[in-house]
C-alpha positions as a Markdown table, in Angstrom:
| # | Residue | x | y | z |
|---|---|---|---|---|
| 1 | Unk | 9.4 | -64.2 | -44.2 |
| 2 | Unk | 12.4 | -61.6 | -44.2 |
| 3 | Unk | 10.0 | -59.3 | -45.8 |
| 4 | Unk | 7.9 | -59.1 | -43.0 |
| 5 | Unk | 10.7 | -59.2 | -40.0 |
| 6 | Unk | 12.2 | -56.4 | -41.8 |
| 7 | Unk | 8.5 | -54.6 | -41.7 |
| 8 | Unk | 7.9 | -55.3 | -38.1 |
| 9 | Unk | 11.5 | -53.9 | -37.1 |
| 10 | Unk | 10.9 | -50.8 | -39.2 |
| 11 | Unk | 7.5 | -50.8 | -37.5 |
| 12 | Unk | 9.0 | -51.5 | -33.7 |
| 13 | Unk | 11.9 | -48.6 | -34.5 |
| 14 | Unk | 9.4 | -45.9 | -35.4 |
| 15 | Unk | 6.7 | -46.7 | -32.5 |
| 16 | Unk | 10.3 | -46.4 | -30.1 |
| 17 | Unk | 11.1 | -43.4 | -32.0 |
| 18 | Unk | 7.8 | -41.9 | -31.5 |
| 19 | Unk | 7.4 | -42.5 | -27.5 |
| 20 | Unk | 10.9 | -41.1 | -27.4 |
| 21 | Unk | 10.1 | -38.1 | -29.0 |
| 22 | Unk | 7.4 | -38.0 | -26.9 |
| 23 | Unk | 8.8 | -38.5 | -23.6 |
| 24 | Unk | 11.6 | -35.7 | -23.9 |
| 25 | Unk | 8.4 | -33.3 | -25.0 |
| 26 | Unk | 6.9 | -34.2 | -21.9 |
| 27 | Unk | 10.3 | -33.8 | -20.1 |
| 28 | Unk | 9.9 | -30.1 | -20.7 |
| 29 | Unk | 10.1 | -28.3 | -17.4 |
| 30 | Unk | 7.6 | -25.8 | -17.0 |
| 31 | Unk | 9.2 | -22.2 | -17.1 |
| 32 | Unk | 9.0 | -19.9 | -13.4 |
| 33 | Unk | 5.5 | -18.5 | -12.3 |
| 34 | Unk | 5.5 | -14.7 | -11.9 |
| 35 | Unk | 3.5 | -13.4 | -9.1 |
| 36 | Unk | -0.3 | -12.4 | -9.9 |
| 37 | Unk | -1.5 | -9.1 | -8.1 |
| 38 | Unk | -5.0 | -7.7 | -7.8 |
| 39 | Unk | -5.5 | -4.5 | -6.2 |
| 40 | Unk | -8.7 | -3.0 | -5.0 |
| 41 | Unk | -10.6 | 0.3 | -6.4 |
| 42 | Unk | -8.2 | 2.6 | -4.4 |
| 43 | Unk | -5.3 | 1.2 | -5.6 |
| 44 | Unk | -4.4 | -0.9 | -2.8 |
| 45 | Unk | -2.9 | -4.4 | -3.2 |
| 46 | Unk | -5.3 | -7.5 | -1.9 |
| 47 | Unk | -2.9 | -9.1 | 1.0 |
| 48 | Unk | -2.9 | -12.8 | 0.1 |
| 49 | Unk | -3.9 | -12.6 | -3.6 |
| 50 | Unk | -0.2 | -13.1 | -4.8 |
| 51 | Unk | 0.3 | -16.1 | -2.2 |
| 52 | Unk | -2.9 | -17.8 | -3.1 |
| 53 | Unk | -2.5 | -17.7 | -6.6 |
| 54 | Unk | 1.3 | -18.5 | -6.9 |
| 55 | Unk | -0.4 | -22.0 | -5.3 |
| 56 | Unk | -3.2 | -22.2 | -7.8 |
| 57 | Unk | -1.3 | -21.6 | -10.6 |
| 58 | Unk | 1.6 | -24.1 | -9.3 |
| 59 | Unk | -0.8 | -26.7 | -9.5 |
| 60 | Unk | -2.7 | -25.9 | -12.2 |
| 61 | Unk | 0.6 | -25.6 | -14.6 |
| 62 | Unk | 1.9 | -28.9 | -13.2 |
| 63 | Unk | -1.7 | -30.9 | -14.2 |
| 64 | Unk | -2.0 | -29.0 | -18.1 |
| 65 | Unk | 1.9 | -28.9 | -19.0 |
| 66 | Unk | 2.9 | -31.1 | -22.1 |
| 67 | Unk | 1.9 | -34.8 | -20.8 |
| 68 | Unk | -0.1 | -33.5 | -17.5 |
| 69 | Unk | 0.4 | -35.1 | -14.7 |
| 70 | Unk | 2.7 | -38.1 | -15.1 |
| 71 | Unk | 3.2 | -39.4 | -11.9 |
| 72 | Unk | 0.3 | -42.0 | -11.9 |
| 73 | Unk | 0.5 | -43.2 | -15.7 |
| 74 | Unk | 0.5 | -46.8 | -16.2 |
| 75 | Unk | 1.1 | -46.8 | -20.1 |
| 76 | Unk | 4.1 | -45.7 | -21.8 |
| 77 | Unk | 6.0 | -43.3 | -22.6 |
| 78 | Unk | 5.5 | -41.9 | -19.5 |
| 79 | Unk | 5.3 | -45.4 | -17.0 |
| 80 | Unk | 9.3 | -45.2 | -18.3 |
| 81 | Unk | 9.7 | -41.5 | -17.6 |
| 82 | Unk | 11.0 | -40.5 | -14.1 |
| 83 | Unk | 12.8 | -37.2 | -14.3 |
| 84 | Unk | 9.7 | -35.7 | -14.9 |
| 85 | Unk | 7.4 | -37.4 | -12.1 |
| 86 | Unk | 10.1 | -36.5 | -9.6 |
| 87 | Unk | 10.2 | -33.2 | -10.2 |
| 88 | Unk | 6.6 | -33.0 | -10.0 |
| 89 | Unk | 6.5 | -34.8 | -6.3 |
| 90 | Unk | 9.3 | -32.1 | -5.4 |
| 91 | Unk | 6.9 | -29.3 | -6.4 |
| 92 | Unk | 3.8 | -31.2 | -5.0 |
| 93 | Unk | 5.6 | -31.9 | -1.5 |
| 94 | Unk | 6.2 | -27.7 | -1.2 |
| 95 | Unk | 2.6 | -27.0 | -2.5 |
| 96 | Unk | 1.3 | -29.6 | 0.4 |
| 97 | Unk | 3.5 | -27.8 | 3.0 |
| 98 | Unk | 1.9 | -23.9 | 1.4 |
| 99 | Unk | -1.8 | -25.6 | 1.5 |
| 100 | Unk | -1.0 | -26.7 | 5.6 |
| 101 | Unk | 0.0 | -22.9 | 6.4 |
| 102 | Unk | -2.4 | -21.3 | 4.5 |
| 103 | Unk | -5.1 | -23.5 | 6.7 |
| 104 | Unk | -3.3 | -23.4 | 10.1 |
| 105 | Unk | -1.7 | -20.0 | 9.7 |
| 106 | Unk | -2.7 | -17.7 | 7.2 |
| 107 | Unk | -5.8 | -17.5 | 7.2 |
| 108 | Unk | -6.4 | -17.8 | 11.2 |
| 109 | Unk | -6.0 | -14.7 | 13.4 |
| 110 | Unk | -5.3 | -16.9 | 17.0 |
| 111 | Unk | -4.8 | -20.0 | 17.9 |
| 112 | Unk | -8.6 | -20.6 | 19.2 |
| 113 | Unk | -10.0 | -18.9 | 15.2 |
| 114 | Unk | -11.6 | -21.6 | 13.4 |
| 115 | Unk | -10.1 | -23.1 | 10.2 |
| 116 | Unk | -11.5 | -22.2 | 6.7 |
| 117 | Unk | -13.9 | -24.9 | 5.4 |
| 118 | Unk | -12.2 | -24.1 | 1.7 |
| 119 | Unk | -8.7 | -24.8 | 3.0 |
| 120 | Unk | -9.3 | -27.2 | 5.1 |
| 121 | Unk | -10.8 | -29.0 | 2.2 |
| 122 | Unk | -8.1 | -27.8 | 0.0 |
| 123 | Unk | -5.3 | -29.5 | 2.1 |
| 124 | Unk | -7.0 | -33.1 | 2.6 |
| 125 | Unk | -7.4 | -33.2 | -1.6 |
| 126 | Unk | -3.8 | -32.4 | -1.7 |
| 127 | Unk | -2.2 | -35.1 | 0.4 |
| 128 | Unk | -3.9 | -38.2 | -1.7 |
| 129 | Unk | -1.1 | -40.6 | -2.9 |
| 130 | Unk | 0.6 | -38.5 | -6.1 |
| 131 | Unk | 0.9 | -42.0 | -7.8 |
| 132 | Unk | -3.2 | -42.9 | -7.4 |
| 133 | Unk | -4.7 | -43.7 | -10.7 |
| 134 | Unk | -7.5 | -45.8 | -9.5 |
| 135 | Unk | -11.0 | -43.5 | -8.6 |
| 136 | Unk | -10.3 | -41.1 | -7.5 |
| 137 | Unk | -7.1 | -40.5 | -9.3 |
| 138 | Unk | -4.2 | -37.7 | -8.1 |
| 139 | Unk | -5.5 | -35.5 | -10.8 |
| 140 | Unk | -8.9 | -35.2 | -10.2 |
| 141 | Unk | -8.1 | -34.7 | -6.4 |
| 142 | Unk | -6.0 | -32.2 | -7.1 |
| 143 | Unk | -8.2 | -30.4 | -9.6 |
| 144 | Unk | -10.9 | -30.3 | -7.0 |
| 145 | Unk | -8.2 | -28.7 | -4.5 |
| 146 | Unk | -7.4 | -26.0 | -7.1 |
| 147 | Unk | -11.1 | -25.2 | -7.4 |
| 148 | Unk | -11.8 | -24.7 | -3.5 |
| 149 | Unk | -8.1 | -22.4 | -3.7 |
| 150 | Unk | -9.7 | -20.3 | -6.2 |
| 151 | Unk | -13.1 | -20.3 | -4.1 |
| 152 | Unk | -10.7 | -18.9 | -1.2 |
| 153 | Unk | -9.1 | -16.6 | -3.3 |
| 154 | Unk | -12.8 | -15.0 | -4.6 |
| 155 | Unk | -14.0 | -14.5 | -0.4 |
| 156 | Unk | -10.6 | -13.0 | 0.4 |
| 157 | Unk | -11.2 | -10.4 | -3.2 |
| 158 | Unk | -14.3 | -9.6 | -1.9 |
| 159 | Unk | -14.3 | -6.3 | 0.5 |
| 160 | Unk | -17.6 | -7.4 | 1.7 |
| 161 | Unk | -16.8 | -10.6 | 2.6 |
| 162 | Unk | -15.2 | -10.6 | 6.3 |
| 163 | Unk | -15.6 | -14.5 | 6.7 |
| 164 | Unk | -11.8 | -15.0 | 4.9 |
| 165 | Unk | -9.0 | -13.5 | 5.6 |
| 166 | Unk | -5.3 | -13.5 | 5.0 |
| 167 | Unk | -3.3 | -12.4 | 8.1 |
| 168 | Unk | 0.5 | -11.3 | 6.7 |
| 169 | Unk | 2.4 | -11.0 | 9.8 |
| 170 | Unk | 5.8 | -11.7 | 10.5 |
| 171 | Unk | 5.0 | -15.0 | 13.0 |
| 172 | Unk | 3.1 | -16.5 | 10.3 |
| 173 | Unk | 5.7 | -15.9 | 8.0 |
| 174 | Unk | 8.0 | -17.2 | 10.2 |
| 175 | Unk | 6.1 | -20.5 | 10.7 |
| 176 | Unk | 6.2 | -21.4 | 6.4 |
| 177 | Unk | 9.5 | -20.7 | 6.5 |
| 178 | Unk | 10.4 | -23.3 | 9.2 |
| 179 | Unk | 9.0 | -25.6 | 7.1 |
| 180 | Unk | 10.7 | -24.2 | 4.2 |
| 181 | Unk | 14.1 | -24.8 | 6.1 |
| 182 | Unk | 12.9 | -28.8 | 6.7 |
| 183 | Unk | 12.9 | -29.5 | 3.3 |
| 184 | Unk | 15.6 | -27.1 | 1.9 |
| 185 | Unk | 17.6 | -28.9 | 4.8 |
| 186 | Unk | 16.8 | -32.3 | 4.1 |
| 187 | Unk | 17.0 | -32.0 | 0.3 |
| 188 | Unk | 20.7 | -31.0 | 0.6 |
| 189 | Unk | 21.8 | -33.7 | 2.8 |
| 190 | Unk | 20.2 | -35.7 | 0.0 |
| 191 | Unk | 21.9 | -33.9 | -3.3 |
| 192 | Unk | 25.2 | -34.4 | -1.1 |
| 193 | Unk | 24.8 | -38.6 | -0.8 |
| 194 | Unk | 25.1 | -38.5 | -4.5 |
| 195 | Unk | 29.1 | -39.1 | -3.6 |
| 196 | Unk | 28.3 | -40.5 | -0.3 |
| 197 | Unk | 30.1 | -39.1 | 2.6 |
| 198 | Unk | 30.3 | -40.3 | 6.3 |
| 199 | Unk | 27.7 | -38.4 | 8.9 |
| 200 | Unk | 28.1 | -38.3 | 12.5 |
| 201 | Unk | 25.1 | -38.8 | 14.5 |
| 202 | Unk | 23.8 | -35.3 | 15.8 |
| 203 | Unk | 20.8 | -36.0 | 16.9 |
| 204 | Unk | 20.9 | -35.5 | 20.5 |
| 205 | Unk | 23.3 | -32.7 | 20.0 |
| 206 | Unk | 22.8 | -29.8 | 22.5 |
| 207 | Unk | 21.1 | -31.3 | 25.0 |
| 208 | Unk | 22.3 | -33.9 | 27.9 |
| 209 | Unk | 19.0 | -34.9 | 29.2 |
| 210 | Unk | 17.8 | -35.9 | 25.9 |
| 211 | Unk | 16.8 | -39.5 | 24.8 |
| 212 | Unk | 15.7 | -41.4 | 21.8 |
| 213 | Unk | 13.2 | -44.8 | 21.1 |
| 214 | Unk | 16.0 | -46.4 | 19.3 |
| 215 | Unk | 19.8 | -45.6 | 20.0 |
| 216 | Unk | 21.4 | -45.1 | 16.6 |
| 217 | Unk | 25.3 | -45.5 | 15.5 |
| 218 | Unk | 27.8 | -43.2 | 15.9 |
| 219 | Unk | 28.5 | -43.0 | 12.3 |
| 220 | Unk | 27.1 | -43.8 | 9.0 |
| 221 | Unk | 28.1 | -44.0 | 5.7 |
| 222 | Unk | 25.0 | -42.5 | 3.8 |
| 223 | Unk | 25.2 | -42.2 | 0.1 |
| 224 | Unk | 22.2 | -42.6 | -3.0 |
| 225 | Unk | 22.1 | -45.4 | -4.9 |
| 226 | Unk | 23.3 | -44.7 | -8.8 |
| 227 | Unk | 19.3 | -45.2 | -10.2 |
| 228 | Unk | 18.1 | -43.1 | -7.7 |
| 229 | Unk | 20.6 | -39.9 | -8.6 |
| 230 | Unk | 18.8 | -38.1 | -10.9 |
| 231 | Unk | 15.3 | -38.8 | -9.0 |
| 232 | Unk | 16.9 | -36.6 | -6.5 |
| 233 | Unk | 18.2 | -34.2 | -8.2 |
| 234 | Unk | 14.6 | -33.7 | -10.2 |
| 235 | Unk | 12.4 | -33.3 | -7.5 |
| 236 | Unk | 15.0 | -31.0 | -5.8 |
| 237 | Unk | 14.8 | -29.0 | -9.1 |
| 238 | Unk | 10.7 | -29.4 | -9.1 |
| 239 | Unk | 10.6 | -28.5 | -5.0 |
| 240 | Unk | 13.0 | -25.4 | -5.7 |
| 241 | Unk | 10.9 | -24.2 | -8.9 |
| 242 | Unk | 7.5 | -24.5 | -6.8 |
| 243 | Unk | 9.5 | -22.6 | -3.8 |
| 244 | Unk | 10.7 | -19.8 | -6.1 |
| 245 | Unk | 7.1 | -18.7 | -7.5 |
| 246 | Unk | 6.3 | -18.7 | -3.9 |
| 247 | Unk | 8.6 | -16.7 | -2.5 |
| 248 | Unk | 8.1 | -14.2 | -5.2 |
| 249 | Unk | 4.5 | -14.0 | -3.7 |
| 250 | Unk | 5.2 | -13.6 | -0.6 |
| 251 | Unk | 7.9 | -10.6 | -1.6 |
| 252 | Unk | 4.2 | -9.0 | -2.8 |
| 253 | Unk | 1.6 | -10.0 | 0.3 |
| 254 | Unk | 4.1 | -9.6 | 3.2 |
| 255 | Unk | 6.1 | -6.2 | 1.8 |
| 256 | Unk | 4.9 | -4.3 | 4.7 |
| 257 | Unk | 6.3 | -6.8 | 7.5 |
| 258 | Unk | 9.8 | -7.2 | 5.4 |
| 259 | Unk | 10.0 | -3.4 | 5.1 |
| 260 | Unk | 9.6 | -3.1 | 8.7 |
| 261 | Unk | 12.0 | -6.1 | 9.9 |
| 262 | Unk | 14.5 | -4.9 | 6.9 |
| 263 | Unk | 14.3 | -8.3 | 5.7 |
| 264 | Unk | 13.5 | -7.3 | 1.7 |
| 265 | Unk | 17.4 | -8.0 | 1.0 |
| 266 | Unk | 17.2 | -11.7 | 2.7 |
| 267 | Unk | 14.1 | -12.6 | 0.8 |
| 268 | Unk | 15.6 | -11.6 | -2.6 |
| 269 | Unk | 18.9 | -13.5 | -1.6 |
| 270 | Unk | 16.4 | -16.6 | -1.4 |
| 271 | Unk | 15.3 | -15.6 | -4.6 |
| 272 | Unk | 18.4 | -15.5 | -6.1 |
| 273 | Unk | 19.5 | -18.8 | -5.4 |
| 274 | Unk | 16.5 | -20.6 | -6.4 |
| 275 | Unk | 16.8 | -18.9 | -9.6 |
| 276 | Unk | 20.1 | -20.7 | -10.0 |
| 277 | Unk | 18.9 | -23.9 | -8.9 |
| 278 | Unk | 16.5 | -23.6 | -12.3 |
| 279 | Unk | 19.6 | -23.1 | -14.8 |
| 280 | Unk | 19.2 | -25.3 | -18.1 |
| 281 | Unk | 20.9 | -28.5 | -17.5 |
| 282 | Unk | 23.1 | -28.9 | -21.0 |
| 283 | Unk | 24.3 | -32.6 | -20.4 |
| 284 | Unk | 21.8 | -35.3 | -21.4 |
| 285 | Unk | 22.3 | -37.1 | -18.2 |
| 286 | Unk | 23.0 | -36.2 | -14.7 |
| 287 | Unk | 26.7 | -36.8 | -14.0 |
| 288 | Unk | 28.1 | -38.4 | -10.9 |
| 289 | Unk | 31.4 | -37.8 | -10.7 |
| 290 | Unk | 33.6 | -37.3 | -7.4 |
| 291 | Unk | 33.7 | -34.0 | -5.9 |
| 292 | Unk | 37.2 | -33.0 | -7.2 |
| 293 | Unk | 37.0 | -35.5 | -10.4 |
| 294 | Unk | 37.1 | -34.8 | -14.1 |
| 295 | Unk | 33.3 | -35.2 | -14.4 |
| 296 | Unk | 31.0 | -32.8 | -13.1 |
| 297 | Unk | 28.4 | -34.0 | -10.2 |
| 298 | Unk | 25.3 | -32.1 | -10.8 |
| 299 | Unk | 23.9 | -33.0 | -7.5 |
| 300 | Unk | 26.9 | -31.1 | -6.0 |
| 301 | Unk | 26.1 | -28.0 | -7.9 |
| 302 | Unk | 22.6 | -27.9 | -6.9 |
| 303 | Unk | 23.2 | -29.0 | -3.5 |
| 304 | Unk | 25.6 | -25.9 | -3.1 |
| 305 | Unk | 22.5 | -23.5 | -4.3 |
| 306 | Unk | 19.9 | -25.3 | -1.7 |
| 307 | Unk | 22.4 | -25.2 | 1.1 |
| 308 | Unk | 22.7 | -21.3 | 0.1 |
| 309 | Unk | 18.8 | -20.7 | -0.1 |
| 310 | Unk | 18.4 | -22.6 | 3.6 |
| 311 | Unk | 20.7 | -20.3 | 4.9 |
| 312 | Unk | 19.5 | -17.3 | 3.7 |
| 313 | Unk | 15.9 | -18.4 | 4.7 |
| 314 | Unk | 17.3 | -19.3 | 8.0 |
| 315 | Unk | 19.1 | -15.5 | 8.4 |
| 316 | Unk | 15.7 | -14.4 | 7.3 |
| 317 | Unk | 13.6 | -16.3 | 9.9 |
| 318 | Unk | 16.2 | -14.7 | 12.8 |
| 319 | Unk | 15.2 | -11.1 | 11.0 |
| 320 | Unk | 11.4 | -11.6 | 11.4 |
| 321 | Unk | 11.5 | -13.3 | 15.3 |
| 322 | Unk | 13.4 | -10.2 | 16.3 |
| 323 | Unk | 11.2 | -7.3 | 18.0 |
């Protein structure tokens, strides 16, 4: 009998040891997408081409990296993982918002243009539940939305094709990058609750005459519970890396409307910072401390580059309304 306990414990500690070796493989972050350029038999570039396939290929390297897509696994190691499945919701919440303005902006001249049938498409595939496993599961959904992208991005390479278009102009720019600043804006407030701090209510700031359904207190004391830390600081790491290939598109499609606004220095202070925000993280767990302790808080840190980028995207978004 102590033959066989001893057996089933070396047998238990090497099927731990194997999941575990597994799951930090799978923890792997995928390394920064370059922008992909196509240009057409006279040399020019293809506006759109870099935009559209910074989105394809976010998606598509978020399904086929080490593990694939991890948020809707029901079987270990991964149903224990959840670095990795939040930084993969970050990234998927900033493709969602590039998928809305490609259909609603982008690719629509006016207001009264129709929508294209591919990105239309596209979007709905993108905004099923990341966590759905059942048919039809996240990843088939969004491997159906990568194929209808890459349809798009074939009509807009064609010169003889006239029925899509990608319109690079400063007020659609303008319109991504509002929503840009919503979630830059709201993931800070979020890195910053790691120590938890009390927030006035600003709501209503600005304007008298304005009301709300429900009134809310005049102070709160907002901070993120210690299991949820590193959640948010991975999917403000998976938003920021997702963000960064796109902005590195859009410093290819939309060159001609920055070099005319003078805004090529803003965009590549955006850059800059969400470059930082991907730095290798050395410790082996994301520390909490206070903001003036002995132990470093990593949400800090990376709340300091996101509150950097929103500015810049902000000073950048003034640049492009002006005439």
């Amino acid at each position: 009998m102590q033959i066989t306990w001893k057996k089933i414990l070396a047998l238990a500690a090497t099927v731990i040891l194997i999941l575990y070796s597994v799951s930090i493989w799978w923890s792997s972050e995928p390394d920064v997408l370059e922008p992909e350029v196509l240009n057409t038999e006279t040399g020019e570039i293809i506006t759109g081409y870099a935009t559209t396939s910074a989105l394809i290929n976010t998606l598509d390297t978020l399904l086929s990296k080490p593990g694939g897509w991890l948020s809707n696994d029901v079987a270990p190691p991964s149903v224990l993982m959840d670095n990795m499945p939040a930084f993969e919701f970050g990234a998927l919440e900033q493709a969602r918002d590039l998928a809305l303005i490609m259909r609603k902006e982008f690719s629509r001249s006016q207001s009264q243009s129709t929508a294209d049938n591919d990105l239309f498409e596209a979007h709905s595939k993108l905004n099923i539940a990341h966590s759905n496993w059942l048919i039809p599961s996240a990843e088939s959904q969004y491997g159906d939305a990568i194929k209808l992208l890459k349809l798009y991005r074939a009509r807009i390479a064609d010169s003889h094709n006239q029925n899509a278009q990608f319109y690079a102009r400063a007020d659609n720019l303008n319109e991504w990058l509002k929503e840009v600043q919503k979630r830059l804006g709201s993931m800070s407030q979020r890195l910053s609750a790691s120590v938890g701090q009390d927030r006035l209510n600003t709501d209503l700031a600005g304007d008298t005459a304005a009301r709300q359904s429900t009134p809310n207190l005049a102070s709160q004391h907002i901070k993120t519970g210690w299991w949820q830390i590193d959640d948010v600081f991975y999917e403000a790491r998976g938003s920021c890396w997702a963000l960064l290939s796109f902005m590195r598109a859009v410093e290819v499609d939309f060159a001609d409307v920055l070099k005319k606004k003078n805004a090529e220095v803003s965009l590549r202070q955006i850059i800059r910072e969400l470059e930082s925000t991907q730095q290798t993280v050395w410790s082996p767990m994301i520390l909490n401390g206070s903001g003036f302790g002995l132990v470093a808080n990593h949400s800090l840190v990376m709340a300091n580059y996101v509150s950097r980028a929103n500015a810049a995207v902000i000073d950048l978004t003034n640049l492009l309304s002006q005439g």
